[in-house]
C-alpha positions as CSV (number, residue, x, y, z in Angstrom):
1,X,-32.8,-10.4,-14.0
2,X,-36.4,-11.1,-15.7
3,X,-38.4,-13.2,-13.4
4,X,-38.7,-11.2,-10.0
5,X,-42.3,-11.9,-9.0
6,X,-44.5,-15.2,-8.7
7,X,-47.8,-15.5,-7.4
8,X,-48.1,-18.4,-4.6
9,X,-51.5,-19.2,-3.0
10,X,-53.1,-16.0,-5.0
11,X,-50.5,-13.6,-3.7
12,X,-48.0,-11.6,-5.4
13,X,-44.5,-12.7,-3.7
14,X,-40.7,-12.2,-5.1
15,X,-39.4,-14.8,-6.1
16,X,-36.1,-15.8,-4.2
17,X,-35.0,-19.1,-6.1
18,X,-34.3,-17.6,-9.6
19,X,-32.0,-14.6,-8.3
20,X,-30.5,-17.3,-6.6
21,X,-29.5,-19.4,-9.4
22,X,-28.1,-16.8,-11.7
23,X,-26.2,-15.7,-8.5
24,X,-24.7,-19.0,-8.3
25,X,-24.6,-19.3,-12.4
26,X,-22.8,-15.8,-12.4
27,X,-20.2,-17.2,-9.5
28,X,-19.6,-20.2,-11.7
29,X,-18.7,-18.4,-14.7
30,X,-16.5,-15.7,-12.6
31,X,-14.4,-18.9,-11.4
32,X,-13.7,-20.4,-14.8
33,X,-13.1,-16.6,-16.1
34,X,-10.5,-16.6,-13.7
35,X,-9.2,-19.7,-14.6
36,X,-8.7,-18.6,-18.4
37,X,-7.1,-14.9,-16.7
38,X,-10.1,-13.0,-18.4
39,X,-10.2,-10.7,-15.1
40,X,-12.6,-8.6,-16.8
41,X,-15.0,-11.3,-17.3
42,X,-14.7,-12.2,-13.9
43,X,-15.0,-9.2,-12.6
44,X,-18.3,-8.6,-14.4
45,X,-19.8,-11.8,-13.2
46,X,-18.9,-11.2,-9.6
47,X,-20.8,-7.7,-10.1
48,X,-23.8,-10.0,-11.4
49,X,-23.6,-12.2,-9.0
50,X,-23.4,-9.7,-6.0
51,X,-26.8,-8.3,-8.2
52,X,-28.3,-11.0,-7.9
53,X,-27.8,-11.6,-4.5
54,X,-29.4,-8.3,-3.1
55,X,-32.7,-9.2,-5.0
56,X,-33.0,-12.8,-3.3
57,X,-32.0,-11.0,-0.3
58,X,-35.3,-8.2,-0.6
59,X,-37.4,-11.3,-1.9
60,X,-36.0,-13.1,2.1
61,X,-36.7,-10.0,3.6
62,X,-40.0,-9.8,1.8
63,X,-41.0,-13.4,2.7
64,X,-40.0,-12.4,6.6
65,X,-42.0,-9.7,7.0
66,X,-44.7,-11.4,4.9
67,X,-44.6,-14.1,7.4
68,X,-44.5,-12.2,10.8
69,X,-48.0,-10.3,9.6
């Protein structure tokens, strides 16, 4: 979780596309953990990915309200 902010058209915005990636990086690896029955593995890369996912949701919600005014 290390790059959270970007500045687009000289305003400071958070930045939806990286949480999004390690979200889908951290599902990836939770399915092959499960594949090789490392359920703690898993378990701690569905935690990351969930993570992940509530900051590109705040950075959606951010954008939203950002673009209403």
């Amino acid at each position: 979780m290390a790059k959270v902010m970007v500045i687009v058209k000289g305003k400071l915005m958070l930045d939806y596309a990286y949480p999004c990636m390690m979200a889908e990086k951290a599902l990836k690896n939770a399915h092959e953990s499960m594949l090789n029955r490392d359920f703690d593995a898993a378990m701690e890369s569905a935690l990351i990915a969930v993570a992940e996912s509530k900051l590109m949701m705040h950075a959606i919600n951010d954008m939203k309200d950002r673009d209403r005014g």
